[in-house]
MARVO-698050 format. One record per residue: residue in three letters; x, y negated, z of N, C-alpha, C, O in turn; residue number from 1. Coordinates in steps of 0.001 Angstrom, whole numbers, plus 500000, padded with zeros to 6 digits. Each point is the difference from the previous one (the first is absolute). Layout:
<atoms>
+------+--------+--------+--------+--------+--------+--------+--------+--------+--------+--------+--------+--------+-----+
! type !   n.px !   n.py !   n.pz !  ca.px !  ca.py !  ca.pz !   c.px !   c.py !   c.pz !   o.px !   o.py !   o.pz ! seq !
+------+--------+--------+--------+--------+--------+--------+--------+--------+--------+--------+--------+--------+-----+
!  ALA !      X !      Y !      Z !      X !      Y !      Z !      X !      Y !      Z !      X !      Y !      Z ! NUM !
...
+------+--------+--------+--------+--------+--------+--------+--------+--------+--------+--------+--------+--------+-----+
</atoms>
This chain:
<atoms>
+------+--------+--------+--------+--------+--------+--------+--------+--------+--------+--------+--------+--------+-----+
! type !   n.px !   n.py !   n.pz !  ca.px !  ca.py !  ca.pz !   c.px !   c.py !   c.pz !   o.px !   o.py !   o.pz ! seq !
+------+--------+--------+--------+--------+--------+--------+--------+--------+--------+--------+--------+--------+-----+
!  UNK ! 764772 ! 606346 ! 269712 ! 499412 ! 501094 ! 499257 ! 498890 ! 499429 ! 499111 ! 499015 ! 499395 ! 500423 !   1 !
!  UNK ! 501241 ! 500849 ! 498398 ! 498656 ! 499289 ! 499099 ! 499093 ! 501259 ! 499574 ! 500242 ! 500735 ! 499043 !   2 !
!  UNK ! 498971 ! 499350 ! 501594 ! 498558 ! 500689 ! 499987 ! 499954 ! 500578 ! 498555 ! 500286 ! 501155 ! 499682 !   3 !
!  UNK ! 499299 ! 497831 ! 499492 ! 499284 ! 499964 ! 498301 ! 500703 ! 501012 ! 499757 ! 499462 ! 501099 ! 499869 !   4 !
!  UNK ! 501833 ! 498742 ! 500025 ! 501472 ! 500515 ! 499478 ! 499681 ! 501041 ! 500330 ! 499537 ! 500698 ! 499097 !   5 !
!  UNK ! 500519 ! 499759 ! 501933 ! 500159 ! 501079 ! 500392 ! 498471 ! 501381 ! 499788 ! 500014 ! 501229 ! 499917 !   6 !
!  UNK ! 498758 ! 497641 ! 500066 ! 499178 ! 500919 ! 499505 ! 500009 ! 499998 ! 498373 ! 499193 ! 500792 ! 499514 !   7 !
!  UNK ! 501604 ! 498431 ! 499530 ! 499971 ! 500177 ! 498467 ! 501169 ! 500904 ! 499969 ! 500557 ! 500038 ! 498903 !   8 !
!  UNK ! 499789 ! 500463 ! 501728 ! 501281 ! 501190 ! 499644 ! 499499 ! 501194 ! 500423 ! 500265 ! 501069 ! 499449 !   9 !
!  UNK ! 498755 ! 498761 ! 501864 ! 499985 ! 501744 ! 500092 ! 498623 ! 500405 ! 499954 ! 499777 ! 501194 ! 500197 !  10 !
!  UNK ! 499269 ! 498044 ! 499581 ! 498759 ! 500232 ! 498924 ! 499588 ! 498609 ! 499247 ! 499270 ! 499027 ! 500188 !  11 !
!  UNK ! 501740 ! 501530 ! 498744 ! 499425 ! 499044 ! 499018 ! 498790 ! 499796 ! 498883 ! 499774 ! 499118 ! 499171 !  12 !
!  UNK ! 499571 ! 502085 ! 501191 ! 498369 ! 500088 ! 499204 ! 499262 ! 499291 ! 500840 ! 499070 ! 499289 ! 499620 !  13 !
!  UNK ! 501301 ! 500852 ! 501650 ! 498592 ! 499337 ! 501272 ! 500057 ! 498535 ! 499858 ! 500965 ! 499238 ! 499933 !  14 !
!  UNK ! 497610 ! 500531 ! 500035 ! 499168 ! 498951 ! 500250 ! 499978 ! 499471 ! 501354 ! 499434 ! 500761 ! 500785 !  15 !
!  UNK ! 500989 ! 498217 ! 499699 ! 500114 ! 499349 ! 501518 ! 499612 ! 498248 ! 499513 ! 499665 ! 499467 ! 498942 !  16 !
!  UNK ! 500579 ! 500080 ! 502371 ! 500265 ! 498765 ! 500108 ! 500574 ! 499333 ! 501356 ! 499650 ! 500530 ! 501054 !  17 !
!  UNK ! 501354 ! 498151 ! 499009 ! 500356 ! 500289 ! 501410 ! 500622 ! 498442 ! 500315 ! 500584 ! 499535 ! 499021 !  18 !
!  UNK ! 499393 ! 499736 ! 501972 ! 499912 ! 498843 ! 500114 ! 500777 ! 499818 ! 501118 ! 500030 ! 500606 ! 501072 !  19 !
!  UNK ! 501066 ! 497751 ! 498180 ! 501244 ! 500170 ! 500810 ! 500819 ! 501018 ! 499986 ! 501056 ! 499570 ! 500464 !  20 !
!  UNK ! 499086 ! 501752 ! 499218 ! 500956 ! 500611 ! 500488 ! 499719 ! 501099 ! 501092 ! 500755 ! 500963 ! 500138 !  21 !
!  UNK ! 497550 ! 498746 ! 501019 ! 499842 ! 500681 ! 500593 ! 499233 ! 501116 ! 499952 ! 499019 ! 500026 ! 499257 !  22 !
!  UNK ! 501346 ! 501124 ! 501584 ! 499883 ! 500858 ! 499259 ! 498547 ! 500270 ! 500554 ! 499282 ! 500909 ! 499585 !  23 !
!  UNK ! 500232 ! 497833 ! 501796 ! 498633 ! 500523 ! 500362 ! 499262 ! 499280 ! 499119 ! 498873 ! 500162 ! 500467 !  24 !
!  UNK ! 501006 ! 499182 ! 498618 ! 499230 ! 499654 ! 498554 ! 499774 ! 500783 ! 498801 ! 499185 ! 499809 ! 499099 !  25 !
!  UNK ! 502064 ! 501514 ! 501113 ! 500192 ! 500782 ! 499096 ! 498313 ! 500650 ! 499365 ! 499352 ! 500839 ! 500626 !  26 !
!  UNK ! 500317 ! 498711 ! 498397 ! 498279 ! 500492 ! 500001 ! 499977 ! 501051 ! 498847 ! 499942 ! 499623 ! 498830 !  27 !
!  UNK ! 500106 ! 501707 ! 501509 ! 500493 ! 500921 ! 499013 ! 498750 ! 500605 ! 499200 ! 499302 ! 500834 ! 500577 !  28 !
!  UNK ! 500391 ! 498771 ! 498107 ! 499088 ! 500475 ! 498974 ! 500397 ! 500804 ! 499366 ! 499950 ! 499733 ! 498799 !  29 !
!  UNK ! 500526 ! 501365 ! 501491 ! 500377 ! 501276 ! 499263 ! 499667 ! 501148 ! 500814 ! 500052 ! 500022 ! 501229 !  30 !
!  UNK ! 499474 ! 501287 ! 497729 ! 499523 ! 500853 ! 500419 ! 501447 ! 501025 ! 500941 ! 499692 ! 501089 ! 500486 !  31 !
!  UNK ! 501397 ! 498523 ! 499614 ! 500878 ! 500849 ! 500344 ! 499881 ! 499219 ! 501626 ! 499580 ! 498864 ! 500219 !  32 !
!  UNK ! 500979 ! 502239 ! 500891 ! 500216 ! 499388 ! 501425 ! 501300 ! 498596 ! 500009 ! 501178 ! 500033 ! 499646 !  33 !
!  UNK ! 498259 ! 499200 ! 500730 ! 500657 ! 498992 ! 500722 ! 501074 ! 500367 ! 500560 ! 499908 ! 500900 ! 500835 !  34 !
!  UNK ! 501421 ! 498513 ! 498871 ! 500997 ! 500172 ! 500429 ! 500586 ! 499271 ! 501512 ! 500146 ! 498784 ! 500128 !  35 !
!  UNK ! 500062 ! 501934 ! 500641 ! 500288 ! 499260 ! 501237 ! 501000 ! 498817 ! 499828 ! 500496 ! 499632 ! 498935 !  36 !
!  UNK ! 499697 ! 499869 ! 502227 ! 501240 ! 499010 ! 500418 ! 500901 ! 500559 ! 500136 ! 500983 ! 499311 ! 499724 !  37 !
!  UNK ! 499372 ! 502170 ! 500742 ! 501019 ! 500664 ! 500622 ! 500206 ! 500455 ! 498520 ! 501202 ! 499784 ! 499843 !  38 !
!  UNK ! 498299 ! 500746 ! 498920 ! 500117 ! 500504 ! 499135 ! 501043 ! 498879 ! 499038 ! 501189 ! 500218 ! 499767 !  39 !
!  UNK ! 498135 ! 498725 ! 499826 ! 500073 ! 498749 ! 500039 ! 501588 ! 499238 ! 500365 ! 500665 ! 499372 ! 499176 !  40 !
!  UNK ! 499641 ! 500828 ! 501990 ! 500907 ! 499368 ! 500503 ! 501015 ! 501381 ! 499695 ! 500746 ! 499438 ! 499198 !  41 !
!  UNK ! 499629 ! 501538 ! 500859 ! 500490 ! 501341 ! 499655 ! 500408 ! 499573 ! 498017 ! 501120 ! 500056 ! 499494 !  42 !
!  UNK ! 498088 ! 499708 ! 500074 ! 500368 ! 500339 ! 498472 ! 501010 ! 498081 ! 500017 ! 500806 ! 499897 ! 499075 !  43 !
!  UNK ! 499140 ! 499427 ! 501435 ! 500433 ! 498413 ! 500182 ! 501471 ! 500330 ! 499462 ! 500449 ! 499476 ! 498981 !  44 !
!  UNK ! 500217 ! 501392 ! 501758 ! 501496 ! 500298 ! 499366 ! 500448 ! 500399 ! 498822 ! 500464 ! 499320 ! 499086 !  45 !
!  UNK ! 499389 ! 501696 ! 500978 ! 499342 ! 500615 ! 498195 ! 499809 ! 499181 ! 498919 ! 500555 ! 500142 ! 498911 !  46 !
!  UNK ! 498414 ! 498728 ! 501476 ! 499521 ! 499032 ! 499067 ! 501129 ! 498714 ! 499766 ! 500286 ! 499435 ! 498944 !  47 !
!  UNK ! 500259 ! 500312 ! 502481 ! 501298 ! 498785 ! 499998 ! 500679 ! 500421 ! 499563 ! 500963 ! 499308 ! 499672 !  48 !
!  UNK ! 499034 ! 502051 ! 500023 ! 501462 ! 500882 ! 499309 ! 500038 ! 499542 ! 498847 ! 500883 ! 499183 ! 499737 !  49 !
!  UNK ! 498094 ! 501248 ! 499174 ! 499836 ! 500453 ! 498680 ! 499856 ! 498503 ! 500052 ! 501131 ! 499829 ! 499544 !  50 !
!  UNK ! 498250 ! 498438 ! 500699 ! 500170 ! 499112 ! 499349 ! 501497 ! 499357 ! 500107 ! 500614 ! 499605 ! 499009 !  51 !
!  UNK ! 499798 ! 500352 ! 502079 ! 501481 ! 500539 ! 499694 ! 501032 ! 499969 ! 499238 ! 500942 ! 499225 ! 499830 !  52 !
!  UNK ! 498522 ! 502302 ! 499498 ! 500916 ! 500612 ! 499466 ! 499370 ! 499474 ! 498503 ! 500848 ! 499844 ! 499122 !  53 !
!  UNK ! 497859 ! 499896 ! 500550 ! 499927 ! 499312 ! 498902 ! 500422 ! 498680 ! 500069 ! 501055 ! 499877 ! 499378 !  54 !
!  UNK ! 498491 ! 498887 ! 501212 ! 501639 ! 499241 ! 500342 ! 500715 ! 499732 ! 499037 ! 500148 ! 499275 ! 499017 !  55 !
!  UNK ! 500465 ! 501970 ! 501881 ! 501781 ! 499998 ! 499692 ! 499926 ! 500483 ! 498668 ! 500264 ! 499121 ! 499180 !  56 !
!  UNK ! 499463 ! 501994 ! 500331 ! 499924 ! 500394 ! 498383 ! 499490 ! 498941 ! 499246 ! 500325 ! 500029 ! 498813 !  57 !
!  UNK ! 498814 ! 498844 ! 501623 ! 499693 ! 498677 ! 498961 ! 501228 ! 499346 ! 499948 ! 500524 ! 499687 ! 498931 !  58 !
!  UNK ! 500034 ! 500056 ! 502316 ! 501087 ! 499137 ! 500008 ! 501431 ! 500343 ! 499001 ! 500716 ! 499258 ! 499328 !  59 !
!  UNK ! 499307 ! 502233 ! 500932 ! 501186 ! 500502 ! 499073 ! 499645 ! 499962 ! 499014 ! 500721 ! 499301 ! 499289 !  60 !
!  UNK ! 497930 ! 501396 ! 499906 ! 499659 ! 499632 ! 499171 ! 500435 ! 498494 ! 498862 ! 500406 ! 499709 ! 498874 !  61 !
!  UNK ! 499331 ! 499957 ! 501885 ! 500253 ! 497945 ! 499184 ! 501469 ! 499933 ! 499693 ! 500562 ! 499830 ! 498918 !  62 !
!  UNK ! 500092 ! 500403 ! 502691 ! 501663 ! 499841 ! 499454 ! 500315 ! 501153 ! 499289 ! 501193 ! 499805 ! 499768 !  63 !
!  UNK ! 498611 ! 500945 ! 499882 ! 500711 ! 500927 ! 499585 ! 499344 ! 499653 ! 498064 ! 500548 ! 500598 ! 499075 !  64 !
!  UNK ! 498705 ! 498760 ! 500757 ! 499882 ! 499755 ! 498924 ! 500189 ! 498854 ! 499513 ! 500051 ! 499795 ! 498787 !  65 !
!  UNK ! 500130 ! 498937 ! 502475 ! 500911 ! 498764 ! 499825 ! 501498 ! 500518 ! 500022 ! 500758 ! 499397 ! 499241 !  66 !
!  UNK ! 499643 ! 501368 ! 501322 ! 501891 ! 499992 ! 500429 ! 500232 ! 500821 ! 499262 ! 500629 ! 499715 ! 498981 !  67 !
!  UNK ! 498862 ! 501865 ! 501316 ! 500535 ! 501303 ! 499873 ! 499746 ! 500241 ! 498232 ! 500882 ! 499931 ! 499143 !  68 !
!  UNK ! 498094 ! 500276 ! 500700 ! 499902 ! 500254 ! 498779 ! 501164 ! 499211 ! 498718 ! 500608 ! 500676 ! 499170 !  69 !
!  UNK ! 499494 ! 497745 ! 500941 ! 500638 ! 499597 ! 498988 ! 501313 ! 500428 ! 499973 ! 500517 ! 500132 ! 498891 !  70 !
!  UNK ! 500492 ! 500248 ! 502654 ! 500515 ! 500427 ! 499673 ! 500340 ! 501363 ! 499350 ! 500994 ! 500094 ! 499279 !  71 !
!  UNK ! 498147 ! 501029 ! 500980 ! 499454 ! 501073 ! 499286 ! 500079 ! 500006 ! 498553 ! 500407 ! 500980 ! 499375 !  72 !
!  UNK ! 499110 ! 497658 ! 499941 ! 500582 ! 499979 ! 498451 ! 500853 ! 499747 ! 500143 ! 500603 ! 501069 ! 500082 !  73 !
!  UNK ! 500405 ! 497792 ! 500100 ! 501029 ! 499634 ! 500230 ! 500715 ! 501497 ! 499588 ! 500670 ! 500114 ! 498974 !  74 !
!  UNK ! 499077 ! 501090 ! 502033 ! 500876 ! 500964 ! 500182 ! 499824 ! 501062 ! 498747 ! 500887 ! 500767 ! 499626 !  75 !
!  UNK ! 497764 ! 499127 ! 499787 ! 499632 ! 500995 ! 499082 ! 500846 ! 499466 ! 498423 ! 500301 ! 500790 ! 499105 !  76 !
!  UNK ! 499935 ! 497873 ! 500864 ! 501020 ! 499252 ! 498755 ! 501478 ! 500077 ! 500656 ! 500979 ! 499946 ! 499255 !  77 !
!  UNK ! 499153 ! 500163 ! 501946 ! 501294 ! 500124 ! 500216 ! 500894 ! 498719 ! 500036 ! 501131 ! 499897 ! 499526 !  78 !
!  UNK ! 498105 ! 499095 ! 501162 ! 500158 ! 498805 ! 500671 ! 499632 ! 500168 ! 501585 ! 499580 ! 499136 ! 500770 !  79 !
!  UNK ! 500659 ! 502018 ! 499439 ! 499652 ! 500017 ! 501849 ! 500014 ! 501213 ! 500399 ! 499323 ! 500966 ! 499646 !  80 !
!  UNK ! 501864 ! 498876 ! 501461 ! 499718 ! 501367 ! 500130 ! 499068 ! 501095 ! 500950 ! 499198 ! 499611 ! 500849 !  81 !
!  UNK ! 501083 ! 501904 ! 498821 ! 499021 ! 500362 ! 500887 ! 500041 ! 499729 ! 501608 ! 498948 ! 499959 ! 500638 !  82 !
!  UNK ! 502227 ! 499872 ! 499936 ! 499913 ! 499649 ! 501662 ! 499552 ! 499015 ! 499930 ! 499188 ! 499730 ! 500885 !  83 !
!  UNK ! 501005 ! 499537 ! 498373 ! 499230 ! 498076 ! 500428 ! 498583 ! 499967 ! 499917 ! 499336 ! 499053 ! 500422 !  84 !
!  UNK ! 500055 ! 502240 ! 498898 ! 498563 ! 500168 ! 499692 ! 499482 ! 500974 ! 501955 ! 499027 ! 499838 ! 500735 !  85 !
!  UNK ! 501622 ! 500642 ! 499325 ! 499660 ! 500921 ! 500904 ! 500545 ! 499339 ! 501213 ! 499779 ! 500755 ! 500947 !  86 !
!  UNK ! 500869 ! 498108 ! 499471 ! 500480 ! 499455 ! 500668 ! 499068 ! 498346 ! 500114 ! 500094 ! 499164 ! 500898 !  87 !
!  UNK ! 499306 ! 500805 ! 498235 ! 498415 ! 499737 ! 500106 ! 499135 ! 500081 ! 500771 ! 499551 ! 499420 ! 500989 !  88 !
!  UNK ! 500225 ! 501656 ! 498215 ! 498585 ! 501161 ! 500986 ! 500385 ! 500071 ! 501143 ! 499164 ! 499758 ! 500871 !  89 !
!  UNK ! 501987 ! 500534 ! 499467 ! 500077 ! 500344 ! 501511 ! 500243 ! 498532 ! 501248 ! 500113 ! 500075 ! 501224 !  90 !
!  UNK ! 499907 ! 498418 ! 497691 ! 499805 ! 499399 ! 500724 ! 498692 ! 499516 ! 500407 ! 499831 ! 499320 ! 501012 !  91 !
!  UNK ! 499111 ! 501087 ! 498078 ! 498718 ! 499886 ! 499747 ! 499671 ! 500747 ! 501299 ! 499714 ! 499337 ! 500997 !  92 !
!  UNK ! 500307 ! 501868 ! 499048 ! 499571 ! 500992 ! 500661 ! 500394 ! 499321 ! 501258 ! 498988 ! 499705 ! 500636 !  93 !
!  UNK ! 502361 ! 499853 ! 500096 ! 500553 ! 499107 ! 501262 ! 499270 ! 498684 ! 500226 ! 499720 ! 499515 ! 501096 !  94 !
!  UNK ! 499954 ! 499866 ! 497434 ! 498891 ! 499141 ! 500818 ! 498817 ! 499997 ! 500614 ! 499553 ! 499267 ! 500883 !  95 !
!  UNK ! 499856 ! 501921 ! 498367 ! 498508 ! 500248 ! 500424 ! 500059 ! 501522 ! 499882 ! 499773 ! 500783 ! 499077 !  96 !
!  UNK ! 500684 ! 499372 ! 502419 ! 500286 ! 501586 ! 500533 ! 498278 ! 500592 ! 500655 ! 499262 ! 499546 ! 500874 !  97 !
!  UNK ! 500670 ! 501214 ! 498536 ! 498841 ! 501137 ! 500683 ! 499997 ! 499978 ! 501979 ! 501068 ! 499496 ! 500348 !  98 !
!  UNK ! 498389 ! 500750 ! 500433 ! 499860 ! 499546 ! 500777 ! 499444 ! 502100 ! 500391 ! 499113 ! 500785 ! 499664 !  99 !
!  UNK ! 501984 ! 499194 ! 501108 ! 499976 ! 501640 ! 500993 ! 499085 ! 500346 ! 499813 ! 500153 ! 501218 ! 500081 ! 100 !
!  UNK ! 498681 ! 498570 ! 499655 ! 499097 ! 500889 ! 500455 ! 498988 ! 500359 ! 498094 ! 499362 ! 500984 ! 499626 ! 101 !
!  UNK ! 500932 ! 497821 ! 499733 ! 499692 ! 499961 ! 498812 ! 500400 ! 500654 ! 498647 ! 499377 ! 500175 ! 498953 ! 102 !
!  UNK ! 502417 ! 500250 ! 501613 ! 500626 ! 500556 ! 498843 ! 499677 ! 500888 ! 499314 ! 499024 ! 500628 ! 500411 ! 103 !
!  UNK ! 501515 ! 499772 ! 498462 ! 499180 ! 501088 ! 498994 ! 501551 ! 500452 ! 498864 ! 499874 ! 500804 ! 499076 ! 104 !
+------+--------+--------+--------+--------+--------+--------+--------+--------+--------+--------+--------+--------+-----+
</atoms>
């Protein structure tokens, strides 16, 4: 569970500081209450979710504009067709599949 992470996602205005990772260093300079460990360890999933799932959208991202896209012109001049474009994507999507709990 990375601490930082997890307090820059679910107050990201607050002012802290925190050493190693632990959370009994956690030295909180902000006027809002201190967020527990139990609070803390609770939002941890949530947070492994969404980096994740950004991830995976970087990763498709790249191929899909190394692979997918050229064939996309290819298909718009009519040197490629549309299944080979979409037969693409969907291998894109099989390599770097969303993960149960992440999908959208």
């Amino acid at each position: 569970m990375d601490i930082a992470m997890i307090l820059s996602t679910i107050r990201p205005e607050a002012a802290w500081s925190i050493v190693e990772n632990d959370y009994e260093t956690l030295d909180w300079k902000d006027d809002s209450p201190k967020p527990t460990y139990e609070e803390i360890s609770k939002s941890w999933q949530d947070v492994e979710i969404a980096i994740n799932k950004t991830n995976i959208e970087n990763l498709r991202r790249s191929a899909y504009q190394k692979e997918a896209d050229p064939i996309y012109f290819e298909f718009q001049r009519g040197d490629a067709t549309q299944q080979k474009w979409l037969s693409k994507i969907a291998e894109i999507k099989a390599r770097y599949p969303y993960s149960a709990n992440s999908q959208t």
